[in-house]
VOBA-1610 file (N, C-alpha, C; in pm, whole numbers, padded with zeros to 5 digits, always signed):
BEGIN
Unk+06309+00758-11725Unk+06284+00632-11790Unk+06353+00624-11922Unk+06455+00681-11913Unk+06541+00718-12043Unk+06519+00627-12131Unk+06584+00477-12062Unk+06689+00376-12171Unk+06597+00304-12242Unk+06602+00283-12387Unk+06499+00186-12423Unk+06533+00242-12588Unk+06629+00304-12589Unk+06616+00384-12743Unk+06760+00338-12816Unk+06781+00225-12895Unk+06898+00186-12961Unk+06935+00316-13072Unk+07064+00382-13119Unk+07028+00406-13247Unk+07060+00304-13306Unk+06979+00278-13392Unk+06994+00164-13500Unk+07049+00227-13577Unk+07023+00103-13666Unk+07111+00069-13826Unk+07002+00141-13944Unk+06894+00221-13899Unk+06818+00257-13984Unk+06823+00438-13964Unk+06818+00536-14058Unk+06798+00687-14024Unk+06700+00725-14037Unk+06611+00656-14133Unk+06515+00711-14148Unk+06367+00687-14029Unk+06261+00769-14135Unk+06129+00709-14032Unk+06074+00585-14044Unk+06007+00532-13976Unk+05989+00396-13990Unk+05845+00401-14094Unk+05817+00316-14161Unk+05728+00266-14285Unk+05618+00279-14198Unk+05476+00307-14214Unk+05365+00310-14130Unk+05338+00423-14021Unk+05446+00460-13960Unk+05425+00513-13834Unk+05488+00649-13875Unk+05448+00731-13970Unk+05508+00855-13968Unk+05432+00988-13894Unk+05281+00914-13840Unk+05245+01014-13709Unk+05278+00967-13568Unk+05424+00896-13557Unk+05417+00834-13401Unk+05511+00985-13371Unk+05603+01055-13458Unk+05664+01161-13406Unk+05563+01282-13346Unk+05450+01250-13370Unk+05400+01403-13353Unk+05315+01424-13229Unk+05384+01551-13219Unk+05307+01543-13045Unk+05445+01523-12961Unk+05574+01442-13024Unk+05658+01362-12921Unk+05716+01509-12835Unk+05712+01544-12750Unk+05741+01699-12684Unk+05898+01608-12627Unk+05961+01752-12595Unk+06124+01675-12484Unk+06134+01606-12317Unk+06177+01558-12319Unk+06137+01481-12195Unk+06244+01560-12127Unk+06206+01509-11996Unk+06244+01616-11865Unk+06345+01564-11824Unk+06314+01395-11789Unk+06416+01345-11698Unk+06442+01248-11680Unk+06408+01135-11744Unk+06422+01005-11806Unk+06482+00983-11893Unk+06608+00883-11906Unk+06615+00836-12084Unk+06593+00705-12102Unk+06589+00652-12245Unk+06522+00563-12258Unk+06641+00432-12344Unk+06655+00316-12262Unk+06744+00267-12282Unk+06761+00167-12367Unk+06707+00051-12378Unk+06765-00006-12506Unk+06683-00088-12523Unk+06534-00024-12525Unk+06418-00109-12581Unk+06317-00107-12520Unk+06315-00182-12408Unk+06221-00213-12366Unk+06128-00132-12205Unk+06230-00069-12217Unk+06167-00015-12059Unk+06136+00152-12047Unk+06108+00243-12115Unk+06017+00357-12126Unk+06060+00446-12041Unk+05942+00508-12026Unk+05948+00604-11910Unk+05914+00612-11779Unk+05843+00513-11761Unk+05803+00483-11648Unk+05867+00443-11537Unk+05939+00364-11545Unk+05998+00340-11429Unk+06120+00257-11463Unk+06184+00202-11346Unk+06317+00186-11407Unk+06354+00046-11384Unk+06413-00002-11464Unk+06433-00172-11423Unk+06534-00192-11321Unk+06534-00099-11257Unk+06620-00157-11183Unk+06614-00185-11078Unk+06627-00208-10971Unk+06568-00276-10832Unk+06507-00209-10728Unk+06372-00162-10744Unk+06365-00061-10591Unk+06269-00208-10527Unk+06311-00228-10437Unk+06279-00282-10308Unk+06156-00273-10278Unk+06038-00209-10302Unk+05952-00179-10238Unk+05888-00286-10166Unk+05858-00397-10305Unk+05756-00449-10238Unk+05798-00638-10299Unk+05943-00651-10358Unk+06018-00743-10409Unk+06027-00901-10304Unk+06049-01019-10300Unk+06102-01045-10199Unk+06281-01030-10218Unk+06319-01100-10102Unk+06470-01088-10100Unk+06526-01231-10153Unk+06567-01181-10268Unk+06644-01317-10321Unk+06752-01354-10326Unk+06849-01397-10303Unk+06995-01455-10291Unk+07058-01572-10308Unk+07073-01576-10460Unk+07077-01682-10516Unk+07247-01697-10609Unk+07278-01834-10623Unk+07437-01798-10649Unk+07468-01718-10773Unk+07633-01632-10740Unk+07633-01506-10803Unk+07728-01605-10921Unk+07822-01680-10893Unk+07892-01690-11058Unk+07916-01793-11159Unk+07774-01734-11251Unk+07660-01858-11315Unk+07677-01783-11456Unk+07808-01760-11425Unk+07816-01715-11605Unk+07899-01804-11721Unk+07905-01783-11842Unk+07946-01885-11902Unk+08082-01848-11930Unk+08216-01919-11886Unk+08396-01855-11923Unk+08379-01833-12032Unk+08332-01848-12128Unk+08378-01800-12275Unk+08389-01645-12274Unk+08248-01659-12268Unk+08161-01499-12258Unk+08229-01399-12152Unk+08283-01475-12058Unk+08369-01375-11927Unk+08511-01367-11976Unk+08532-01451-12030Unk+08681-01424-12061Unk+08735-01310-12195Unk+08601-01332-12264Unk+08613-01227-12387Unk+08621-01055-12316Unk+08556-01080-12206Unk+08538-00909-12159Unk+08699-00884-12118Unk+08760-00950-12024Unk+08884-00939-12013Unk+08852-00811-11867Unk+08976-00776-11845Unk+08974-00676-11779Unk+08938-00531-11852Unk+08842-00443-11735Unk+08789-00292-11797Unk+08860-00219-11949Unk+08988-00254-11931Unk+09086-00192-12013Unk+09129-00288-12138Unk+09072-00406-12136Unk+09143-00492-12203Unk+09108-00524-12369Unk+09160-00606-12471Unk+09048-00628-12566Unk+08900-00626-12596Unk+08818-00519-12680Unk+08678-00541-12698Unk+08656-00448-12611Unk+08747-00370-12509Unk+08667-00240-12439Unk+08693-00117-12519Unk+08671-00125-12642Unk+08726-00001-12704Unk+08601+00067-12721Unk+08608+00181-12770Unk+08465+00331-12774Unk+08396+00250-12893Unk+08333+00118-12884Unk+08268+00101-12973Unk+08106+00192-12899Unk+07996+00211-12995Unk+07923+00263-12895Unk+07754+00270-12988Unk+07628+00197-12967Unk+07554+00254-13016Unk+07407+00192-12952Unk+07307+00327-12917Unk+07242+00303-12798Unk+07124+00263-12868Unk+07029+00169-12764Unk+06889+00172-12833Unk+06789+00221-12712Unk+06814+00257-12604Unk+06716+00253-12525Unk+06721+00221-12419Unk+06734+00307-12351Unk+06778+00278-12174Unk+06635+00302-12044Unk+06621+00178-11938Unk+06533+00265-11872Unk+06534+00390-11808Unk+06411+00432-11781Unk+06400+00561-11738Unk+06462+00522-11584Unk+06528+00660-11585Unk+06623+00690-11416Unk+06498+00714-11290Unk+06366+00767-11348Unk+06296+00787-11269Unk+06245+00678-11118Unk+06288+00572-11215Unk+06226+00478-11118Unk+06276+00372-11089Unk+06485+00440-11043Unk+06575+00372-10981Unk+06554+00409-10857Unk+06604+00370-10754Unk+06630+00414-10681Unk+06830+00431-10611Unk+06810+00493-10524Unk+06980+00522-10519Unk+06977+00511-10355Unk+07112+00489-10303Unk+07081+00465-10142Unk+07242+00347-10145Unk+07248+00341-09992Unk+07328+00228-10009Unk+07370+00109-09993Unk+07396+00042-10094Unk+07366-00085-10060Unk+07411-00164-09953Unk+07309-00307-09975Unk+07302-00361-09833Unk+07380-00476-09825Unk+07465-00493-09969Unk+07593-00605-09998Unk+07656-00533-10081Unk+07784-00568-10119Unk+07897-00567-10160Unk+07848-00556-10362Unk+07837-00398-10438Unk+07774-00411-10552Unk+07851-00477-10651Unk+07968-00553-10587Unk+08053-00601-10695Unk+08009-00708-10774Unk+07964-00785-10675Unk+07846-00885-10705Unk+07733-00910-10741Unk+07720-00903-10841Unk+07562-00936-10899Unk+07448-00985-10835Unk+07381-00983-10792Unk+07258-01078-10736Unk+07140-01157-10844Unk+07117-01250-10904Unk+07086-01317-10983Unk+06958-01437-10936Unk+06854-01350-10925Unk+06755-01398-10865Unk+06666-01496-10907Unk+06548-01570-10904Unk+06433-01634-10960Unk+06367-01509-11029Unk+06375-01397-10972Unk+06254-01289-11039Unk+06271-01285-11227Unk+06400-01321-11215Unk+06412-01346-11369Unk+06490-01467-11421Unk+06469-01562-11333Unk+06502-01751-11421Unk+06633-01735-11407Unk+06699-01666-11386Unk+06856-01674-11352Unk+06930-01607-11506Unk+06959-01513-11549Unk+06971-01467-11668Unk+07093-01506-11704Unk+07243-01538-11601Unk+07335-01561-11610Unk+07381-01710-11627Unk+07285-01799-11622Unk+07314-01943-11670Unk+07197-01971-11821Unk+07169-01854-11874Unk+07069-01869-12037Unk+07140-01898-12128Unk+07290-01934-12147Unk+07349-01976-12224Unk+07329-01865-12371Unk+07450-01881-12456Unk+07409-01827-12578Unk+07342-01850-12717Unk+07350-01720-12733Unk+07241-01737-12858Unk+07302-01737-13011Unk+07291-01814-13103Unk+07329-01831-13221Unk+07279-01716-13323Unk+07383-01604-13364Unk+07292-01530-13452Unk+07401-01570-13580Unk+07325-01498-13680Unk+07383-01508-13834Unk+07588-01367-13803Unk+07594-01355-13679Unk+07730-01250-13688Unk+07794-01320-13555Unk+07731-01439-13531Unk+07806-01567-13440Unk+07743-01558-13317Unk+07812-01616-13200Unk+07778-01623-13092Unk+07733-01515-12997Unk+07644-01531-12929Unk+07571-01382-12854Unk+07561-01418-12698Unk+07638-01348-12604Unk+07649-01413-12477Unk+07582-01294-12379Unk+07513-01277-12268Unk+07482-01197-12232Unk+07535-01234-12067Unk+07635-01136-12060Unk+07714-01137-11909Unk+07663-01062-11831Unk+07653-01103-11695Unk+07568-00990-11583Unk+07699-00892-11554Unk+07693-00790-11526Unk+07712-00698-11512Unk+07817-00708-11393Unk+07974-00708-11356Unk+08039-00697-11272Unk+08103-00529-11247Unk+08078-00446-11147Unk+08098-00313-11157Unk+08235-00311-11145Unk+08320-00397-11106Unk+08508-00316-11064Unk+08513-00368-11237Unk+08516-00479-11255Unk+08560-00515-11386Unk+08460-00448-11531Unk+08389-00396-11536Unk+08257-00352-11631Unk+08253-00156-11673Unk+08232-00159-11524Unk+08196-00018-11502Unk+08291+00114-11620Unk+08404+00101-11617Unk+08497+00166-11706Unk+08460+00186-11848Unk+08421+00073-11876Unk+08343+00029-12021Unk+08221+00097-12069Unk+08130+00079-12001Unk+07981+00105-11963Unk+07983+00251-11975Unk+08055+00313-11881Unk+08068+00465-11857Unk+08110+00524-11956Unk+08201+00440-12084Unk+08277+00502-12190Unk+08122+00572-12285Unk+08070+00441-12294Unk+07973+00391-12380Unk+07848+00542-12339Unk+07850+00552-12220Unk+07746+00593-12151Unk+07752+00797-12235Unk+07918+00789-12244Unk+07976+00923-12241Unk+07907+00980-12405Unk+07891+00869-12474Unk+07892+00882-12637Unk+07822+00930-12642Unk+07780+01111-12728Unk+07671+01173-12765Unk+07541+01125-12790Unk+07572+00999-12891Unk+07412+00921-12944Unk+07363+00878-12834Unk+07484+00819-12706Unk+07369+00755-12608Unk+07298+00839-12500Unk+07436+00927-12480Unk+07342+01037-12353Unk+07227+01104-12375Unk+07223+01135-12558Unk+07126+01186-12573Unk+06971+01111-12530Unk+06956+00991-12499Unk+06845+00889-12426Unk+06869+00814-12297Unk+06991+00832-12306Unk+07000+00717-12179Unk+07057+00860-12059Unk+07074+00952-12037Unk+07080+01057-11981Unk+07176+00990-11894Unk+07284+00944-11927Unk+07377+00892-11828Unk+07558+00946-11810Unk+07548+01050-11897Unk+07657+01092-11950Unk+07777+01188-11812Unk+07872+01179-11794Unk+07943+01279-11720Unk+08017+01127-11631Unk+08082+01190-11525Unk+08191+01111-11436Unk+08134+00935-11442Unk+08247+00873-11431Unk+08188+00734-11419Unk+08131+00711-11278Unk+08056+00812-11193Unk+07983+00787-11064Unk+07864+00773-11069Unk+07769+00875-11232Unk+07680+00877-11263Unk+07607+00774-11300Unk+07717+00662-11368Unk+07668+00502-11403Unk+07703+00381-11319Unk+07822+00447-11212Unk+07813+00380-11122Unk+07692+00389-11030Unk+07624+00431-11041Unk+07493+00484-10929Unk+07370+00431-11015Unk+07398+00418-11134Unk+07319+00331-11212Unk+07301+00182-11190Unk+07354+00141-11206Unk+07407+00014-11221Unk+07401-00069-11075Unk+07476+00011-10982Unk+07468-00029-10823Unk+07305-00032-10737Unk+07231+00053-10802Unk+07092+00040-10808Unk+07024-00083-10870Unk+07073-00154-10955Unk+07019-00305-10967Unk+07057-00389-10920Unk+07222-00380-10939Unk+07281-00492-10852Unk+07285-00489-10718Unk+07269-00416-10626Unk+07210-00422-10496Unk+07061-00437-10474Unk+06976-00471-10559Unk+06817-00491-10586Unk+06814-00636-10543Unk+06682-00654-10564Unk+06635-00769-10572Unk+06626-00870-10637Unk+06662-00824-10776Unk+06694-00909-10895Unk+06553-00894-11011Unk+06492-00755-10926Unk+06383-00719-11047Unk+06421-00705-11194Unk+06588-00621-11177Unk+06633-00620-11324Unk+06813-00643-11314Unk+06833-00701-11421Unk+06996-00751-11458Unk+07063-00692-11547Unk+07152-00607-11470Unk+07224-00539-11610Unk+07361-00664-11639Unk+07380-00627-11785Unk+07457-00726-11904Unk+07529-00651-11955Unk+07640-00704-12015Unk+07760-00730-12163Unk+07688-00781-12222Unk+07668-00756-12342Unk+07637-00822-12468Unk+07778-00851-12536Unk+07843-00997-12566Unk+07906-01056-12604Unk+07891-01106-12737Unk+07930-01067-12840Unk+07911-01079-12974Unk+08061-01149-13047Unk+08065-01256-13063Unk+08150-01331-13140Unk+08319-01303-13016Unk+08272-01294-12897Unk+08392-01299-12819Unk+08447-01165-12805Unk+08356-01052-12844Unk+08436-00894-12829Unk+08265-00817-12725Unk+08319-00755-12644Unk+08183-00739-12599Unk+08143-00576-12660Unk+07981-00572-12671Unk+07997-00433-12786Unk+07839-00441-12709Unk+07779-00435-12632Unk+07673-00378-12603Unk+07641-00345-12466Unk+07510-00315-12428Unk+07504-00305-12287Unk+07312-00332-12289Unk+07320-00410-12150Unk+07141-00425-12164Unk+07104-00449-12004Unk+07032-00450-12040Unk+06931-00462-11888Unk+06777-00542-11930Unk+06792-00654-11885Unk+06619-00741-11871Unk+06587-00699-11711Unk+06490-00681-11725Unk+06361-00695-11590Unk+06264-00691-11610Unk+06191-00703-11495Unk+06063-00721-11490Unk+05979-00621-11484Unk+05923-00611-11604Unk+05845-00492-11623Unk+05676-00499-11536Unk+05650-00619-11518Unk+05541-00635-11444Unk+05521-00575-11295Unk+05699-00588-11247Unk+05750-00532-11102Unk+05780-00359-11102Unk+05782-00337-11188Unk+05849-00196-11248Unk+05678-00076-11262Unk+05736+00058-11264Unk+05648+00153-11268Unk+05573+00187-11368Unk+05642+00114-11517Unk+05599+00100-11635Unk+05459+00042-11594Unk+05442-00063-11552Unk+05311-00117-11549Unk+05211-00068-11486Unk+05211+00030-11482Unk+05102+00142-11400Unk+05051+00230-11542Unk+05107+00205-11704Unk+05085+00282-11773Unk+05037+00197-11914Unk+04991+00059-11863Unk+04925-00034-11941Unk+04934-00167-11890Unk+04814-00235-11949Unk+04744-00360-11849Unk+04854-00441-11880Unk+04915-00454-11755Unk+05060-00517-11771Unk+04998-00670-11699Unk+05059-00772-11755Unk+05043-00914-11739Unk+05159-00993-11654Unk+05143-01052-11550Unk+05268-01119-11448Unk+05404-01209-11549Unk+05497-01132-11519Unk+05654-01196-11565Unk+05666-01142-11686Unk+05554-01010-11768Unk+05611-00922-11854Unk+05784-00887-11820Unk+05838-00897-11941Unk+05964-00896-11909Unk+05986-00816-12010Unk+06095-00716-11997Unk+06144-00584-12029Unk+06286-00603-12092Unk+06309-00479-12213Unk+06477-00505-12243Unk+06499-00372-12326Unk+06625-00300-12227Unk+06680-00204-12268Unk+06809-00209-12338Unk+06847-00189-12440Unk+06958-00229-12475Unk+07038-00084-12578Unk+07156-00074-12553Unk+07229+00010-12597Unk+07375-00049-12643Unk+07379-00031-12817Unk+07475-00108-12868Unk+07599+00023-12867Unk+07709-00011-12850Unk+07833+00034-12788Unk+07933+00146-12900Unk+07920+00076-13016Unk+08020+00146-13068Unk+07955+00207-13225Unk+08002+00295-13271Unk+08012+00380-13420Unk+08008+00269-13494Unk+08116+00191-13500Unk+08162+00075-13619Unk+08056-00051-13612Unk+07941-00060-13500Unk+07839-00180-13499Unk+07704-00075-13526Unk+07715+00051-13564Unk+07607+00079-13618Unk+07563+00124-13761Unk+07453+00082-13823Unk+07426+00078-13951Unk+07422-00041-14027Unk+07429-00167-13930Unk+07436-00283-14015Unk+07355-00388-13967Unk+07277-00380-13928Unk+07161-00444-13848Unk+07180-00512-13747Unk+07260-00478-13701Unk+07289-00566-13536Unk+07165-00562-13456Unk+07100-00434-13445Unk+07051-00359-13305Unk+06894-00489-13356Unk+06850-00491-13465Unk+06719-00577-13446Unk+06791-00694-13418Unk+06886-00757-13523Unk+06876-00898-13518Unk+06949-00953-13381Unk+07031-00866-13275Unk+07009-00893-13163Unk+06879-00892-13074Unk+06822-00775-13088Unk+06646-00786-13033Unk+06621-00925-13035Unk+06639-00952-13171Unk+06521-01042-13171Unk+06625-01218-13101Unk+06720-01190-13092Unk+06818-01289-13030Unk+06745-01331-12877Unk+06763-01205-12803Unk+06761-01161-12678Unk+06600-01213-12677Unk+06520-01155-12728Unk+06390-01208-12742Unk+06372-01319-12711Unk+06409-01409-12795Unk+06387-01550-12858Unk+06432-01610-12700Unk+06592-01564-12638Unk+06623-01641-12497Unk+06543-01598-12407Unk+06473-01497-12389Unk+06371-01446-12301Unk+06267-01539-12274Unk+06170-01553-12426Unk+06059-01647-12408Unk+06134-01771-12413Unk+06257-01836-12414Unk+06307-01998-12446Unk+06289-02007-12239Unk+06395-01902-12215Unk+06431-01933-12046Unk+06330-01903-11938Unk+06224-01794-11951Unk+06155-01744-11895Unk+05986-01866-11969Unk+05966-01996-11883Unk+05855-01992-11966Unk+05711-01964-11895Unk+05728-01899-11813Unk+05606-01775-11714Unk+05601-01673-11791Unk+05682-01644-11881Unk+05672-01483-11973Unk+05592-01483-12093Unk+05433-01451-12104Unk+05406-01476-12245Unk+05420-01367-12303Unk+05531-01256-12303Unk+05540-01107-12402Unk+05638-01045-12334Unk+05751-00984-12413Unk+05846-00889-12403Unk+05776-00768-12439Unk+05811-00672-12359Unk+05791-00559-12347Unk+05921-00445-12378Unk+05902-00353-12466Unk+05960-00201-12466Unk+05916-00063-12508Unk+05986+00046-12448Unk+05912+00123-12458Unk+06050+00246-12500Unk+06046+00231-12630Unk+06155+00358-12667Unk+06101+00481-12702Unk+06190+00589-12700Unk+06121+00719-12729Unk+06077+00679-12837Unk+05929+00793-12907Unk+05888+00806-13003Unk+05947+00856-13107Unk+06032+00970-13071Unk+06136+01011-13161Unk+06246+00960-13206Unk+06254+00852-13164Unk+06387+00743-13188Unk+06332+00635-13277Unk+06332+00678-13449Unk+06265+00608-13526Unk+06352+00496-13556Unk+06497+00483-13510Unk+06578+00413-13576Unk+06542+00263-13460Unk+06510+00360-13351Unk+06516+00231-13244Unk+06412+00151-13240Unk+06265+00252-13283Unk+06132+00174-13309Unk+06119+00080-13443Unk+06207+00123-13524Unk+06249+00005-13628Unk+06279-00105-13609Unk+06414-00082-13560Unk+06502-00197-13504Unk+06379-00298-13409Unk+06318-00244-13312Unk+06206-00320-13243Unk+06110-00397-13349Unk+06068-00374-13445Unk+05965-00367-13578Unk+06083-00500-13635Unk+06159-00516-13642Unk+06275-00556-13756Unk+06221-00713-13645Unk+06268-00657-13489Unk+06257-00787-13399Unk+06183-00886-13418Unk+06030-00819-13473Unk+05952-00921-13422Unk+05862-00884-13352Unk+05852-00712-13312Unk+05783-00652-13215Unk+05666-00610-13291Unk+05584-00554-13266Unk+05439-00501-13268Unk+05411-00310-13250Unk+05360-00285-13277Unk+05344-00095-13194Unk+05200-00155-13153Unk+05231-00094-13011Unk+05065-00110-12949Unk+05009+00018-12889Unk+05111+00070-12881Unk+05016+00235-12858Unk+05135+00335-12792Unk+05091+00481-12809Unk+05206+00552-12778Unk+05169+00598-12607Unk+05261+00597-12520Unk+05251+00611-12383Unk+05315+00744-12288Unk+05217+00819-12241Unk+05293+00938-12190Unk+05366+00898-12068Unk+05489+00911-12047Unk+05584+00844-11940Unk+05644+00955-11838Unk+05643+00957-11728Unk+05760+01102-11688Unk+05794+01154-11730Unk+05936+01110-11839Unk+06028+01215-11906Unk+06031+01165-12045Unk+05885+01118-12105Unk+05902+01100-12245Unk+05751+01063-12315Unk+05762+01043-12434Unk+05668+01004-12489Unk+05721+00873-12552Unk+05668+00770-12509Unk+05692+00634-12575Unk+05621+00539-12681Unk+05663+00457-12779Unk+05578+00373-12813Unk+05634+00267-12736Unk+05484+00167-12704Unk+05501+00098-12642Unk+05502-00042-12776Unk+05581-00099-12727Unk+05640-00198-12818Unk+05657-00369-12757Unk+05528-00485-12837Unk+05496-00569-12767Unk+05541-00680-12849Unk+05624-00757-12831Unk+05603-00934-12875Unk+05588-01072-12803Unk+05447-01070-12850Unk+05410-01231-12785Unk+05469-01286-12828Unk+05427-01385-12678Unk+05493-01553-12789Unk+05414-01616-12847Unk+05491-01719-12934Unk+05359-01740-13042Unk+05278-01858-12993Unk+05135-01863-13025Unk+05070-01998-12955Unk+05091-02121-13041Unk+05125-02210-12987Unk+05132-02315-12959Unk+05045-02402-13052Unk+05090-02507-13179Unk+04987-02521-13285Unk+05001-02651-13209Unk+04806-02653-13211Unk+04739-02756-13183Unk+04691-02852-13294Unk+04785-02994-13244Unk+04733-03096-13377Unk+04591-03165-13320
//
């Protein structure tokens, strides 16, 4: 349940929570990917008990696709910096039953690839689904970077993240892996799903269309300057705008990843309690949406 652990823009411990480290023991076999999805299980598509959705695949916006360019092209450089990947525990692997080039872009999550972008204060924020011939090269660079393997346990041949990745996009559309598109250069990597559908929710009273977000920012040169929250809280904000069945984002980064439980804190997020996961110890990290003022 690796992914869920950005390093942020912060080194230190976070203000309040200087007993969330203790106790945090090493995890076995999960990492935790870029926020929101723990140890528990993995956003990415196991079939179990999903329906089958098949809904149209190319619902993305040209700006945002054209900035990625080809694997090799502008904006695929070793930028690299992680927040939190889901845990691997609760992918599954096998082979798929379409063509993984193609995304599958379901109702289970409002269609993530027509959410349009988000306006932050460092410009435009586009979040592209995940194409593996054109993506994968990138992803795997990102994947290779010390700060991220150290959580997102994804590190070695690009087969290891190809087997990642092909595990959602041959899913059901429980979870969507993304480009994060930042002012037309792409510099992140994320995954929304449904944490309500996911194994996570076996490890707190999880609520229908809880929605999940792992995110791992890409490069050396985008870390230390507050990207990793004030995207959170970007990604956030389109979550509860597009999703309006979702009343709370959910994540669950290591405990020892104070920079990433910040960055969550910076979002907009909450600490609601620390969670023993497979291969980690997590805080679990909650933001409602806000209610609704009654005149």
């Amino acid at each position: 349940m690796p992914p869920a652990d950005p390093i942020t823009e912060t080194g230190g411990a976070v203000p309040g929570m200087a007993g969330l480290a203790r106790g945090a023991g090493p995890r076995s076999d999960s990492p935790d990917p870029g926020g929101v999805s723990g140890e528990c299980g993995r956003a990415d598509g196991h079939s179990e008990d999903a329906m089958d959705l098949r809904l149209p695949d190319d619902l993305v916006t040209p700006a945002a696709v054209d900035a990625l360019g080809p694997p090799d092209g502008p904006g695929s450089g070793g930028r690299h910096q992680e927040m939190d990947r889901p845990p691997d525990s609760s992918i599954e692997t096998g082979a798929p039953s379409r063509p993984v080039s193609v995304p599958r872009h379901g109702d289970l999550l409002d269609r993530v690839a027509e959410w349009g972008p988000a306006d932050t204060p460092a410009g435009a924020f586009h979040l592209v689904p995940v194409r593996l011939e054109r993506d994968l090269p990138l992803i795997s660079r990102w994947m290779n970077d010390p700060a991220a393997a150290a959580f997102w346990e994804l590190a070695g041949p690009q087969e290891v993240t190809r087997d990642h990745l092909r595990a959602q996009l041959a899913g059901d559309g429980r979870s969507v892996p993304c480009i994060g598109v930042l002012g037309g250069v792409p510099m992140s990597y994320w995954e929304i799903y449904r944490v309500d559908l996911d194994p996570l929710a076996r490890h707190y009273p999880a609520l229908p269309h809880d929605t999940g977000i792992h995110l791992l920012v890409g490069g050396i040169a985008d870390r230390g300057r507050g990207l990793g929250g004030m995207l959170l809280r970007a990604v956030t904000d389109l979550v509860l705008a597009q999703r309006p069945s979702c009343t709370r984002v959910i994540a669950e980064p290591d405990i020892r990843n104070t920079p990433s439980v910040a960055a969550f804190l910076t979002a907009g997020f909450r600490f609601s309690a620390e969670v023993d996961l497979p291969g980690k110890r997590a805080a679990l990290m909650v933001r409602d949406r806000p209610h609704r003022q009654v005149v």
